[in-house]
N, C-alpha and C positions, 0 to 999 in steps of 0.2 A: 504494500500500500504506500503510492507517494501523498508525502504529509507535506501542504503548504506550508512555508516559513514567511513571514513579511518582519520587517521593520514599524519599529511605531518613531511616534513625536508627539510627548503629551503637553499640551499647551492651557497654560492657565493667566493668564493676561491678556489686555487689548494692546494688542499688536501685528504688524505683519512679518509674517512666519517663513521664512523660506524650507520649506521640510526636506523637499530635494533638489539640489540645485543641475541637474540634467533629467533628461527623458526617465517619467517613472510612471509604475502601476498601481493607481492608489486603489487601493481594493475597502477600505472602508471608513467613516469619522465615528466615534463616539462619541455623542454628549455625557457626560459622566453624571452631570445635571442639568435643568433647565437654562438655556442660552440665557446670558445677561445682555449680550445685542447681537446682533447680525453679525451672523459668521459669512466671508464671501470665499466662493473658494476659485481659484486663478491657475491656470496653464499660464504659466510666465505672466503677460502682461492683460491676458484675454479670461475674462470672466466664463467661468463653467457652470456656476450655480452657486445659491445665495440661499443658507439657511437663515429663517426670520429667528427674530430675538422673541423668548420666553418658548421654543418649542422645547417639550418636554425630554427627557432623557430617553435614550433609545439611540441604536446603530441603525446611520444611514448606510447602505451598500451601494458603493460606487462598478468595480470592476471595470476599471478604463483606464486605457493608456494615457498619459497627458506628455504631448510632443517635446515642450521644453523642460518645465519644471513643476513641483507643485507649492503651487505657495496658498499662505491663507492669512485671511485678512480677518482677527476679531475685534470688532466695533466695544466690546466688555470683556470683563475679566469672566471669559468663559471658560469651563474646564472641560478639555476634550481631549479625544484620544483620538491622533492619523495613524491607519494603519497601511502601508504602503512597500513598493518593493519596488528598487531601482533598476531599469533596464540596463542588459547590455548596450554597449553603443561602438 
């Protein structure tokens, strides 16, 4: 049986996050708990998707290549967890 391995980046401030800085597979975010603002989440400079502030705890599932990087943008001192795995290049 092959067992997936990823990388995490647990982030708990408002900030922007560079998690990988080339081509990676982020395969999921945890809210650890409810968002304190808009998390956005960014392929380098190009917005992928924007989770709203105060959605509840629970793993969003990504499963996507992102071309350049993944970055994330939190608007509050969110606690969350990237789970991700960097491509060969």
């Amino acid at each position: 049986m092959l067992m997936e391995y990823f990388n995490y980046k647990y982030i708990t401030d408002a900030a922007t996050t560079t998690v990988a800085a080339r081509p990676a597979f982020l395969h999921s975010i945890t809210l650890n708990e409810a968002t304190a603002g808009a998390i956005t989440v960014k392929d380098g400079d190009t917005t992928i998707a924007i989770i709203k502030a105060a959605t509840t705890a629970q793993t969003l599932t990504y499963d996507i290549c992102l071309n350049t990087s993944i970055v994330i943008v939190t608007a509050g001192a969110d606690d969350i967890t990237v789970s991700f795995k960097p491509l060969q290049t």
